[in-house]
N, C-alpha and C positions, 0 to 999 in steps of 0.2 A: 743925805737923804733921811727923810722922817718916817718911822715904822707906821705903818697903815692900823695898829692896833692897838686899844687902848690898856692902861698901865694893867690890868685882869685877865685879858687880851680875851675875852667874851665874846662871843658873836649876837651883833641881834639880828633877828627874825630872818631882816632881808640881807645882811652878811651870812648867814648861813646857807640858804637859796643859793645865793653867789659863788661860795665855798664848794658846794653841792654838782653845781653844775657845771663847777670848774674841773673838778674831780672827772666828772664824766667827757666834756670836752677835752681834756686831755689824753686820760686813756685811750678816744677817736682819733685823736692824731700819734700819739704814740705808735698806734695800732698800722695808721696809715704811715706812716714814714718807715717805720719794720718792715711792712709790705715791697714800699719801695724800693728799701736796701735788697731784699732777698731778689726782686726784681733787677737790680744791675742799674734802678734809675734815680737811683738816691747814695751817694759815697757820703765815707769817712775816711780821715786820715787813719791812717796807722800809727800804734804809739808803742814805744817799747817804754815795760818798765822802767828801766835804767836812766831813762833819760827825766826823769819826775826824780827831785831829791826836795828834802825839807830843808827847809831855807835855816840858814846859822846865825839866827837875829837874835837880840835879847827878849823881843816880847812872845816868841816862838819857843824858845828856850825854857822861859818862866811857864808860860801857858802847858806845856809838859810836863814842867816839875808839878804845880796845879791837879793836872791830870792825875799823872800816877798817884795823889796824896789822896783822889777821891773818887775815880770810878774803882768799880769791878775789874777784873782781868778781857770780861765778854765786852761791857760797853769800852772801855778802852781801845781794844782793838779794830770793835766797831769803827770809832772814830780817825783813825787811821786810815782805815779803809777809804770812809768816808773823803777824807783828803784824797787818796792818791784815785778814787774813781772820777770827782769832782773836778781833778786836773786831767786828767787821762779824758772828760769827755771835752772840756774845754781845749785842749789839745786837737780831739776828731773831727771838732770844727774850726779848727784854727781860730779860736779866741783870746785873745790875752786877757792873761790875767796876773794880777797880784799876789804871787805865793804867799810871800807874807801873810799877808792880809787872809787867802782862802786855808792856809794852814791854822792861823790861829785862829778860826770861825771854826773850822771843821773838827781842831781838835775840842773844842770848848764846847758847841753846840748842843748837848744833851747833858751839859752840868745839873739843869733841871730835874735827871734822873735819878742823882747818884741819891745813897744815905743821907747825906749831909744836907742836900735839899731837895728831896724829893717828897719832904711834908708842903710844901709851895703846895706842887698838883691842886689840893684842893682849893684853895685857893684863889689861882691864876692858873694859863697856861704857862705849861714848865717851857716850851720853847720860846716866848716872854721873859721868863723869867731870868732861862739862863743869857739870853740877848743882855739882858739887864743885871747880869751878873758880870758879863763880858765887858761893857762900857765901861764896870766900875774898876773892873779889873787892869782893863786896858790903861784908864785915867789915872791910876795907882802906879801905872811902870812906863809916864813917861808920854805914853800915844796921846797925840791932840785932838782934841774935845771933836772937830769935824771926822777925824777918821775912826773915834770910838763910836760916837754915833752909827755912824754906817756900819762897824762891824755887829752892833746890837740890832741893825734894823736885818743885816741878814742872818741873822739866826732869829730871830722873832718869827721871819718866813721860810724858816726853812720845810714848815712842814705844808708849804704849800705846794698843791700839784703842778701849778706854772707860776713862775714867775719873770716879769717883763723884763729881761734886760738893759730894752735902751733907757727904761725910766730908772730901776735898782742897780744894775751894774753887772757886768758878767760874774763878778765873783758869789751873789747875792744866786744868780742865773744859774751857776754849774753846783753850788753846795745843795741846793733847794735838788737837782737830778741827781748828785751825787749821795746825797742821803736817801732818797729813795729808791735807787740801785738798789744799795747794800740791805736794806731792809725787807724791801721786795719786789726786788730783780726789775725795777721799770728800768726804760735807756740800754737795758746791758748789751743789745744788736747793738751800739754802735761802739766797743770797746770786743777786740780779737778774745778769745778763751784762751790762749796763750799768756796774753795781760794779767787778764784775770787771774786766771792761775799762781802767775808769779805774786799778785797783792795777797790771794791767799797761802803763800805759801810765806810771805813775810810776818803777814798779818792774819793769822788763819781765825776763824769761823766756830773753835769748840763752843758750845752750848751758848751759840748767840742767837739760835732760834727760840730756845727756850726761856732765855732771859728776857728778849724784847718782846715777848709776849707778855711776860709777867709783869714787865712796865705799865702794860695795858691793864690788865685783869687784876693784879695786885694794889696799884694805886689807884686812891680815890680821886680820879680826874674829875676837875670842877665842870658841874655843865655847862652844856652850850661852848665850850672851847673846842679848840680842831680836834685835840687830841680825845675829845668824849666824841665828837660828830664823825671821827674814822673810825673810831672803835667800831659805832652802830652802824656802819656803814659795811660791817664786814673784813675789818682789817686783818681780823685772825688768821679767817680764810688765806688774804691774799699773804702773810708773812710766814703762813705757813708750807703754802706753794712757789717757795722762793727756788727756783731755775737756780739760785748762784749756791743752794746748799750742794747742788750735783757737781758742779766744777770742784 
């Protein structure tokens, strides 16, 4: 699959509109499927932690060593998280999916931010960036040219508020809800506090409020990218009222 975004990942005028409105139609149904669950007319599977493990592949392995050499301790664990809510919702709907594949997106996905390249921001989108950091990375250890592409077109998207399944792929599907869980608490009705608890308690949450904020406030993000059109959109706000900093 081919990222929707171009190499700056820019939005014009009427991508942004798009963006804009996706944003808010989402949160409508988010809102509305919450409703339904607390109603009795909407389920989810049950998931125990225990049963989500990281998969013992080589490019899963690399993609970790990777990690640890370049995030923070806060976006690290972020990214963890991020894996294990991303399967955990995939799971509540009974979706299959690619651990593989949704591990080494999820751990990788905010490379964009670290030191090392989070001079890009100005630039390009850093979620762009780090997609296209992943391809090259993936291409380097082995992964074939079709399956690196698709792991850069999902993290390209991951900061988008829906993204189509049947057209990107479930993995593309659950990393896109499962980074925004962790960031600020969207989806989290459809994964038990119990769950949760346990990912925090593996992967706990110190000063990842205050960090992924400064992602925003401190880097010069280029305009017109998602990551400047969320900011003015009031992202503080909503990362700041993150439900999952109380579990």
């Amino acid at each position: 699959m081919k990222s929707i975004y171009n190499e700056q990942g820019v939005l014009s005028s009427k991508e942004t509109l798009r963006f804009k409105f996706s944003l808010i139609t989402s949160k409508i149904g988010e809102n509305k499927n919450k409703l339904l669950h607390r109603l009795g007319l909407k389920s989810y599977f049950g998931i125990d932690f225990e049963n989500i493990s990281i998969p013992d592949s080589k490019i899963v392995r690399l993609a970790i060593e990777e990690a640890n050499d370049l995030y923070n301790f806060s976006l690290l664990k972020h990214c963890y998280r991020t894996y294990f809510f991303s399967a955990g919702i995939a799971l509540s709907q009974n979706l299959k999916i690619d651990k593989e594949f949704l591990c080494t997106t999820s751990i990788l996905h905010d490379i964009g931010l670290t030191d090392k390249h989070n001079h890009a921001c100005s630039k390009q989108c850093f979620a762009v960036h780090s997609g296209s950091f992943t391809k090259e990375f993936a291409l380097n250890n082995g992964v074939d040219k079709i399956r690196a592409n698709d792991m850069k077109t999902s993290i390209d998207m991951h900061l988008n508020p829906y993204v189509n399944r049947k057209k990107f792929g479930n993995e593309a599907y659950v990393l896109s809800k499962g980074a925004a869980m962790d960031v600020i608490g969207a989806h989290s009705f459809q994964l038990s506090p119990g769950f949760i608890h346990d990912v925090h308690k593996k992967y706990p949450r110190v000063n990842f409020k205050e960090n992924i904020l400064k992602t925003m406030t401190l880097l010069n993000h280029k305009e017109k990218t998602r990551a400047d059109t969320l900011f003015k959109m009031g992202f503080q706000k909503l990362a700041s009222s993150n439900d999952l900093d109380l579990l």
